[in-house]
C-alpha positions as CSV (number, residue, x, y, z in Angstrom):
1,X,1.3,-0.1,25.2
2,X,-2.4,-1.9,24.5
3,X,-4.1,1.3,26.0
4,X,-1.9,3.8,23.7
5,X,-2.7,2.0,20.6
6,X,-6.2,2.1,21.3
7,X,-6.4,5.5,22.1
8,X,-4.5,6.0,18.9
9,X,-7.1,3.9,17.0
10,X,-10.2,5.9,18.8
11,X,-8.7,9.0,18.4
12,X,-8.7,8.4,14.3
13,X,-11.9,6.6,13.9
14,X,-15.4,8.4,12.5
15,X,-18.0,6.7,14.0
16,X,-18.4,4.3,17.0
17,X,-17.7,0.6,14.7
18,X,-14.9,2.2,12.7
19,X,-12.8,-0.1,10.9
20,X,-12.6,0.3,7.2
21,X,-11.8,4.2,7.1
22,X,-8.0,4.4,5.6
23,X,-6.9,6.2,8.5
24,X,-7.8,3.1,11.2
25,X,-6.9,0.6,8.6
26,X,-3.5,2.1,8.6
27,X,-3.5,2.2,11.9
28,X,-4.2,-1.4,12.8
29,X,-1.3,-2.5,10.1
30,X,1.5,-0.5,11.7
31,X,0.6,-2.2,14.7
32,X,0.6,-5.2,13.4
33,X,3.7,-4.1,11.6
34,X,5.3,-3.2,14.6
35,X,4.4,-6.6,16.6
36,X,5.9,-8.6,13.2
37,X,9.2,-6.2,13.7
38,X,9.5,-7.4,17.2
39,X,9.2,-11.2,16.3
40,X,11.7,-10.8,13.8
41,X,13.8,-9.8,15.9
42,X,13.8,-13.0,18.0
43,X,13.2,-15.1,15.1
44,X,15.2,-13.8,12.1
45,X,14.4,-17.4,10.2
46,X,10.8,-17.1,10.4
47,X,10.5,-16.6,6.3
48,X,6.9,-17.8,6.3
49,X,5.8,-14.8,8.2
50,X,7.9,-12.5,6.3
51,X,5.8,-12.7,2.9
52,X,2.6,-11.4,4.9
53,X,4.7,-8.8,6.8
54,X,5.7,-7.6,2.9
55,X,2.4,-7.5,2.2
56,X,1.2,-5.5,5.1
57,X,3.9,-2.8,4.5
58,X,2.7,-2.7,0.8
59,X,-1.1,-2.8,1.8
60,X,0.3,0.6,4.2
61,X,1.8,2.1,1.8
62,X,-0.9,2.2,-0.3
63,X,-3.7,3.2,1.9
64,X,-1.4,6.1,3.0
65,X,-0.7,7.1,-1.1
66,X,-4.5,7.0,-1.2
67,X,-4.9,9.0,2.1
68,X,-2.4,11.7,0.8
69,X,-3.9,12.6,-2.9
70,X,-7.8,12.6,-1.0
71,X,-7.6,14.3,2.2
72,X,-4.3,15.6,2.7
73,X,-4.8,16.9,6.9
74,X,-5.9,13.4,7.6
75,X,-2.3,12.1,6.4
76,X,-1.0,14.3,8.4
77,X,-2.8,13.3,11.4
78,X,-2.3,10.0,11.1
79,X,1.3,10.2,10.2
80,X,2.0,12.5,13.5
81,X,-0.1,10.1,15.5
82,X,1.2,6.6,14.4
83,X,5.3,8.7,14.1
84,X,5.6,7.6,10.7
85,X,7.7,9.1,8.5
86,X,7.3,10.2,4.8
């Protein structure tokens, strides 16, 4: 699984050190997002972690807004590549 989601991340980045473009930002989060999703499951108390999981989906949502009205085919790339839907 650490192999396909850093082949997802290479395939989306510009350059070599890419990690601010919105495309591998949005990346990183929904794997983050998906590691938080798994803890919850096994620890449906943990409300601490739960405020920065809000804010990660938020921070997502955002970047992918952003993504859309600027450069529509890179939305869609990522969206196919990370199975998000919209």
């Amino acid at each position: 699984m650490l192999c396909l989601n850093k082949q997802i991340i290479e395939s989306l980045r510009l350059h070599l050190n890419d990690t601010g473009s919105s495309a591998v930002q949005i990346a990183i989060l929904t794997l983050k997002i998906k590691s938080l999703t798994k803890h919850f499951r096994k620890f449906p108390k943990d409300y601490s972690s739960k405020l920065g999981f809000i804010k990660m989906i938020a921070k997502r949502k955002k970047l992918l807004k952003y993504l859309q009205l600027n450069d529509n085919n890179m939305y869609i790339t990522v969206t196919s590549a990370l199975g998000l839907r919209k």
